[in-house]
C-alpha positions as CSV (number, residue, x, y, z in Angstrom):
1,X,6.3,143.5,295.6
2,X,3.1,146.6,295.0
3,X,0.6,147.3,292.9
4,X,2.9,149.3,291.0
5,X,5.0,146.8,289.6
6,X,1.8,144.3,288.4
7,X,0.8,147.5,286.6
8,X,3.8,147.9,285.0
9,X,4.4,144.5,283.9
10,X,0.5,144.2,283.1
11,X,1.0,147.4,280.7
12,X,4.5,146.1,279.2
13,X,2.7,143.4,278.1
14,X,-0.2,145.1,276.5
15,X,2.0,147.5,274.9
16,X,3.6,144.5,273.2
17,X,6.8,145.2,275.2
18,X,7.1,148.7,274.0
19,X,8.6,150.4,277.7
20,X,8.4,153.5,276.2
21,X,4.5,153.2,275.3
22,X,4.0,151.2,278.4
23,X,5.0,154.2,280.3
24,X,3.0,156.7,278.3
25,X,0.0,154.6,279.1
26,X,1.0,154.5,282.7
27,X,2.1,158.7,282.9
28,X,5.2,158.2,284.1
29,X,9.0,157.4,282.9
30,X,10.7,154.2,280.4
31,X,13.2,154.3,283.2
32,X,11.3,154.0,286.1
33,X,8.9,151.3,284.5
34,X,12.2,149.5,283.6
35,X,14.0,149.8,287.2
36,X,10.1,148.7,288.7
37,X,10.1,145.7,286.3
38,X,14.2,144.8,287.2
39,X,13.0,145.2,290.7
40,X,9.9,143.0,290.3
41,X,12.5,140.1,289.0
42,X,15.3,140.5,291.5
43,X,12.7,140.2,294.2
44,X,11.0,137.1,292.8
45,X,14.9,135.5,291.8
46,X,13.0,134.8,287.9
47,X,13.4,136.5,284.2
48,X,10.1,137.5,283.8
49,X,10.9,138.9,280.0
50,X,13.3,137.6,277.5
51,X,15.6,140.5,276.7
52,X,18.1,141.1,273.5
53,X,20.2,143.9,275.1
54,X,18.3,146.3,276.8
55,X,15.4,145.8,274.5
56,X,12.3,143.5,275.5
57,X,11.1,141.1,273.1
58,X,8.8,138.5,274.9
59,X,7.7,136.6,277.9
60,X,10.1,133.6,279.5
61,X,8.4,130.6,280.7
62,X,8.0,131.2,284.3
63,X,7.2,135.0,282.9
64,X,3.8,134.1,281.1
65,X,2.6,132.1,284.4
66,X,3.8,135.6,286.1
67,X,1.6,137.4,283.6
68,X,-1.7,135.5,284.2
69,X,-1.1,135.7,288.2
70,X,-0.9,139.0,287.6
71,X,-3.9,139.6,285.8
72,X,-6.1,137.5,288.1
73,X,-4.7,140.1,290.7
74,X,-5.9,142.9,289.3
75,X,-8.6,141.8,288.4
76,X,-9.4,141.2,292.0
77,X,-8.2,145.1,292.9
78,X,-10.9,146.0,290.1
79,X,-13.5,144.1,291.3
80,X,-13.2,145.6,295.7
81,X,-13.4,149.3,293.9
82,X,-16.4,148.2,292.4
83,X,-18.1,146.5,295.6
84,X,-17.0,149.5,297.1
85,X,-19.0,151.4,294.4
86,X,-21.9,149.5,294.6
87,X,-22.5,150.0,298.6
88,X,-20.8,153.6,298.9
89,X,-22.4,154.9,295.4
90,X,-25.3,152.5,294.5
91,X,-26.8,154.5,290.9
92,X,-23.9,156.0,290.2
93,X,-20.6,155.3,288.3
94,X,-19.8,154.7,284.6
95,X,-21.0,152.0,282.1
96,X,-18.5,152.0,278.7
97,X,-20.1,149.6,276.3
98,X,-18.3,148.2,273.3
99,X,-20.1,148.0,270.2
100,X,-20.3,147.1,266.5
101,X,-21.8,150.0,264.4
102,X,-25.1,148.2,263.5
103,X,-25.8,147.9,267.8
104,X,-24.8,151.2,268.5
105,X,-27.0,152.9,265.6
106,X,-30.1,150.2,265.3
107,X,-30.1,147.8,268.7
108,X,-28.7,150.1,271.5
109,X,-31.2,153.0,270.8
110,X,-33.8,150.7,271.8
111,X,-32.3,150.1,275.1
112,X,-29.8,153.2,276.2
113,X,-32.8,156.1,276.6
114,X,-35.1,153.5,279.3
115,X,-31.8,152.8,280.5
116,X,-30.9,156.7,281.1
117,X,-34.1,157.5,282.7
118,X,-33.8,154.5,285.1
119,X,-29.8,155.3,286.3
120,X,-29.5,159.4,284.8
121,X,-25.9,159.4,287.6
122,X,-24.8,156.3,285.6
123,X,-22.2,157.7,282.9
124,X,-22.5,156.3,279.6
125,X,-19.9,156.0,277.1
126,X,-19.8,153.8,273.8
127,X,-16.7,152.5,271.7
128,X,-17.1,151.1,268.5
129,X,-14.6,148.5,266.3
130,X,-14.4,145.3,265.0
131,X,-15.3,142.1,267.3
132,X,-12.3,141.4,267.4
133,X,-11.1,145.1,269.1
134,X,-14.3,144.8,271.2
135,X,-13.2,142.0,273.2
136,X,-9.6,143.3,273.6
137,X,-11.3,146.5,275.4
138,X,-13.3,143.9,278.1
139,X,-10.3,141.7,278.5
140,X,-8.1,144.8,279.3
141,X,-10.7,146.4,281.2
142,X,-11.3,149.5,279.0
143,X,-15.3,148.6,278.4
144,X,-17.4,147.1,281.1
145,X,-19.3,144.6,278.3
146,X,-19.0,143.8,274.9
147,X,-21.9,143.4,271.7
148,X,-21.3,141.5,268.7
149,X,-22.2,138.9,266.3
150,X,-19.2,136.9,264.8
151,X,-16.2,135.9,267.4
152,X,-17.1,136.7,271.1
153,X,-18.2,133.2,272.1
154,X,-14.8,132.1,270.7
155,X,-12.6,134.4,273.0
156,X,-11.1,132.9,276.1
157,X,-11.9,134.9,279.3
158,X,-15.1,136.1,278.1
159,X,-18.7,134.8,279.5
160,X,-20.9,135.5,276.3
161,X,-25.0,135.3,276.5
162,X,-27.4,134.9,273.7
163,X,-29.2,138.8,273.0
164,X,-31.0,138.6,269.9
165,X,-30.9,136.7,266.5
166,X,-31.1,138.5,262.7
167,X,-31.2,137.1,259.7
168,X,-29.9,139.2,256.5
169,X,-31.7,141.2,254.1
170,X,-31.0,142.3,250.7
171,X,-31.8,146.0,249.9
172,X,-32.1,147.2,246.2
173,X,-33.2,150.6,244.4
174,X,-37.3,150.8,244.1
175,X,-36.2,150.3,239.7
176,X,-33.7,147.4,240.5
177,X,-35.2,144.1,238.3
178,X,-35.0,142.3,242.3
179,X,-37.3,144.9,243.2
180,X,-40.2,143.8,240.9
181,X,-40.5,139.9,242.5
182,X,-43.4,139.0,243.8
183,X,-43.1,137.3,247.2
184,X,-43.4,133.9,246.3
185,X,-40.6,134.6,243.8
186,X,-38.3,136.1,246.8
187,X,-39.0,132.5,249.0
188,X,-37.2,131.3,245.4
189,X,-34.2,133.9,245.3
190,X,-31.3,132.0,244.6
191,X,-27.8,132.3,245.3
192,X,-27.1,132.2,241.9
193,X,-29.4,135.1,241.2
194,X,-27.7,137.4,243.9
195,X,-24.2,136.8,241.2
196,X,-25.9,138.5,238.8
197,X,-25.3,141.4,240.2
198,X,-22.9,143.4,242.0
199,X,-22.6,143.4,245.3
200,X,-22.0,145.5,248.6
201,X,-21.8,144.1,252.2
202,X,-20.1,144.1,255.3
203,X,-16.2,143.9,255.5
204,X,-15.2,139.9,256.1
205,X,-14.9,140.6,260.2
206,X,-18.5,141.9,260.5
207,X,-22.1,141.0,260.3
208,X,-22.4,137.2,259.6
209,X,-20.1,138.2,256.6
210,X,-18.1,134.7,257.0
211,X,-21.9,132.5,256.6
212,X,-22.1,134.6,253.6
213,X,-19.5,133.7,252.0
214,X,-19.3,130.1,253.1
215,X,-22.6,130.1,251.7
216,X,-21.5,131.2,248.1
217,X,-18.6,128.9,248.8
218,X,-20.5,125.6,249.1
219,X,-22.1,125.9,246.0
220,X,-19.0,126.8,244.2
221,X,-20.4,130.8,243.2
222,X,-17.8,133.5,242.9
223,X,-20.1,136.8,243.8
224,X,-18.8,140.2,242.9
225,X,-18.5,142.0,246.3
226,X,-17.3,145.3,245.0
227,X,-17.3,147.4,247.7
228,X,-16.8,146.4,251.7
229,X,-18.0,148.0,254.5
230,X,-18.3,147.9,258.7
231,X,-21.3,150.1,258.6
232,X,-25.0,149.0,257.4
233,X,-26.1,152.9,256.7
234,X,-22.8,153.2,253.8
235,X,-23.7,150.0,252.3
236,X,-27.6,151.3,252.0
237,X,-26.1,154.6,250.5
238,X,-24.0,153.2,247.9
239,X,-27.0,150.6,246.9
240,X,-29.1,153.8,246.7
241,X,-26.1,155.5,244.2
242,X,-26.3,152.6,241.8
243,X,-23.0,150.5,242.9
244,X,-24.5,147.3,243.4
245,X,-27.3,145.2,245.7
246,X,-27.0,145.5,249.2
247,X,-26.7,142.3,251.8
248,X,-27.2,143.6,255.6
249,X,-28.1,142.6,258.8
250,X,-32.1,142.6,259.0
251,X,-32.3,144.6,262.1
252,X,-30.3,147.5,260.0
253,X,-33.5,147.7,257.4
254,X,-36.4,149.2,258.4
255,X,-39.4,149.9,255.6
256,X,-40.5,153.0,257.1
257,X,-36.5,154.3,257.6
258,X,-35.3,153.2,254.5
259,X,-38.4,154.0,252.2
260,X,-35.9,154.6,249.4
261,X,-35.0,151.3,249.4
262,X,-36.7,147.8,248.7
263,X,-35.8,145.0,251.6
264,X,-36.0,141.0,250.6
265,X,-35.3,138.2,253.4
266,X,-32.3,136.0,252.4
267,X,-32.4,134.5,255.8
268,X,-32.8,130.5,254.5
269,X,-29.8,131.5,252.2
270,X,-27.3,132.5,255.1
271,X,-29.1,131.2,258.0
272,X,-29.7,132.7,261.0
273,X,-26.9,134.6,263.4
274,X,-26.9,135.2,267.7
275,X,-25.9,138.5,268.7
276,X,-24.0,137.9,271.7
277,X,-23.1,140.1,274.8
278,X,-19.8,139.5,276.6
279,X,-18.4,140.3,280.3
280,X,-15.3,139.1,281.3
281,X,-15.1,136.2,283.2
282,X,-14.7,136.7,286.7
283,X,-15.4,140.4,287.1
284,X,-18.0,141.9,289.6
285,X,-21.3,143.2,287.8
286,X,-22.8,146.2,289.5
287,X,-26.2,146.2,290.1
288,X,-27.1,148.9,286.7
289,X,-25.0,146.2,284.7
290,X,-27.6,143.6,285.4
291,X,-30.5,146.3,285.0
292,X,-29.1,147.2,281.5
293,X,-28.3,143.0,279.9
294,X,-32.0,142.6,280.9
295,X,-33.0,145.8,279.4
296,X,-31.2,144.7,276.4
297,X,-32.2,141.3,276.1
298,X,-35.5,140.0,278.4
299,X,-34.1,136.8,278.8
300,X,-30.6,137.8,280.5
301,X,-32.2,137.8,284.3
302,X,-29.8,138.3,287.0
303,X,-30.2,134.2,287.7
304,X,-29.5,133.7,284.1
305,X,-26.6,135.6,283.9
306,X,-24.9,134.7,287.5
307,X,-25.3,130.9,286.3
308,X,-23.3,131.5,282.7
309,X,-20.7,133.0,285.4
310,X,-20.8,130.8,287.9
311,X,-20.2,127.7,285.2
312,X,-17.3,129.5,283.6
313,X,-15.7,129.5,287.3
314,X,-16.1,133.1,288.2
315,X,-17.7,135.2,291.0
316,X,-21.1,136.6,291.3
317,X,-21.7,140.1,293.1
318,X,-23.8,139.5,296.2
319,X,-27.6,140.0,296.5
């Protein structure tokens, strides 16, 4: 058995048994990933896929305890090119962070240009999705960490830490009736009031969007959300068109920024959310990866983030 043939059935897998993807991901041939795999299964004397013909459609048994074997291998290969890394190329390398919108364009700007200046060999690439997507790319080792508010701390395999908490805001036009409260009347704003109006807010798997509307939920209010979005900046331009009031994350409104727009703190309404950063368990951190969660969040010391590993039952990287 190589290399090869965990990469192969590693990429089956997460191609959701599609050979003929698999081997696009893996530049080469559906022929030679499906003689590597037939190889891989003769030499072990198990099916590691169920198979309907020539076509794969799933994982036997003995073939999912393959599978996470597998991918603790792998993991390990990952991990000695990046201790190799860290002693052969100490500031250098690449750093992909996954991202929602709202920490790419108001949380990450905060952090990325310090962070630049400190490690300028360090190559820095963002990718942005949904929560979900975002801790698919750490689990399959396409981003090196993960930022997000609703669903990290729920995915096996990740180590999530506390970064920052928000509470949400609602943003109306300077002529909006909202706009006119005083601020006692704002510390009164109602659910109930917010229905008066339409309404437009983050798409259900963003943003503390699922507090929101368990929050309507509980006291039996049927909002009119007409328009969804993932990204704080649309929602602020359609509020500033005339399509509805605006409910975003507080760290997306800034006075000064948005000085076409009015901001009023719903935060006792809808509580208050943890943006959460996510590594996955058992990798090895270089030494810029620790510079950049403290840069991000005070906090998240090297100590503090070795222990959240070390009590999920992974490895630390070495002093």
């Amino acid at each position: 058995m190589n290399l090869q043939q965990f990469r192969f059935v590693r990429e089956t897998i997460r191609r959701d048994f599609n050979l003929t993807e698999a081997a696009r991901m893996l530049y080469t041939s559906q022929p030679g990933v499906s003689k590597a795999i037939l190889e891989f299964e003769d030499e072990l004397g198990i099916k590691i896929f169920e198979r309907h013909g020539k076509r794969i459609k799933g994982l036997t048994r003995p073939g999912l305890a393959v599978s996470q074997v597998i991918d603790r291998i792998m993991l390990e290969v990952d991990n000695l090119k990046k201790v190799s890394d860290e002693y052969a190329r100490r500031d250098e390398g690449g750093l992909t962070i996954a991202c929602t919108h709202t920490q790419a364009r108001y949380m990450l700007p905060k952090v990325i240009p310090a962070f630049r200046q400190r490690f300028p060999k360090v190559h820095l690439s963002l990718a942005e999705g949904s929560p979900r997507q975002l801790a698919e790319m750490v689990l399959h080792g396409q981003a090196d960490l993960a930022i997000a508010t609703e669903s990290l701390a729920l995915t096996p395999g990740l180590v999530t830490l506390p970064c920052y908490t928000w509470e949400h805001v609602v943003v109306v036009r300077p002529d909006h009736p909202l706009a006119d409260l005083r601020s006692s009347a704002v510390k009164k704003l109602s659910l109930e009031q917010l229905a008066e109006y339409p309404i437009v807010t983050y798409d259900r798997a963003f943003s503390g969007r699922t507090a929101m509307d368990d929050a309507f939920a509980a006291q039996r209010i049927h909002p009119d959300i007409v328009l969804e979005a993932i990204d704080a900046d649309v929602i602020k331009t359609y509020v500033d068109v005339g399509m509805g009031i605006g409910i975003i994350a507080g760290v997306a409104y800034d006075p000064r920024r948005d000085a076409g727009l009015v901001g009023l703190p719903v935060g006792r309404l809808f509580g208050t959310h943890t943006t959460r950063i996510g590594v996955k368990a058992g990798v090895f951190l270089r030494d810029y990866v620790y510079t950049f969660l403290e840069m991000a969040a005070p906090q998240l010391t090297r100590e503090v983030v070795q222990q959240a590993i070390m009590e999920h039952g992974g490895d630390i990287a070495p002093e």
